[in-house]
C-alpha positions, 0 to 999 in steps of 0.5 A: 509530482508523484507521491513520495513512498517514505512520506505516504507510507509512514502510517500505519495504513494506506489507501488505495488511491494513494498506494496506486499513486506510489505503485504508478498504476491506476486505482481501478486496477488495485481495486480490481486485484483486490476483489480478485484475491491477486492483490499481494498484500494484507487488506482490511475491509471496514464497511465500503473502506480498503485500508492496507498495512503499511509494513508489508509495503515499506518491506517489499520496496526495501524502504525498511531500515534494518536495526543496527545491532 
């Protein structure tokens, strides 16, 4: 069963496996966007990790509730 968008992506970063799982596209291919610089959101290396912030990715999947005024 995949992984449920809301629930993986309520932190406040992801890793690549997981954010491939969600995408339905394979790790390797994120990885391979990654060190190409055609990956289109933020990334934070740290040592050998790949972290990615969650918000651009909530907000391009329109999983971001709008504040009611």
């Amino acid at each position: 069963m995949p992984t449920q968008p809301n629930a993986a992506l309520s932190g406040q970063t992801i890793q690549v496996r997981p954010l491939a799982e969600i995408l339905q596209c394979s790790a390797s291919s994120l990885y391979a966007a990654i060190k190409d610089d055609t990956f289109p959101f933020p990334v934070i290396r740290i040592g050998g990790r790949i972290v990615i912030p969650t918000a651009p990715i909530r907000a391009a999947l329109g999983l971001d509730t709008p504040a009611v005024a």
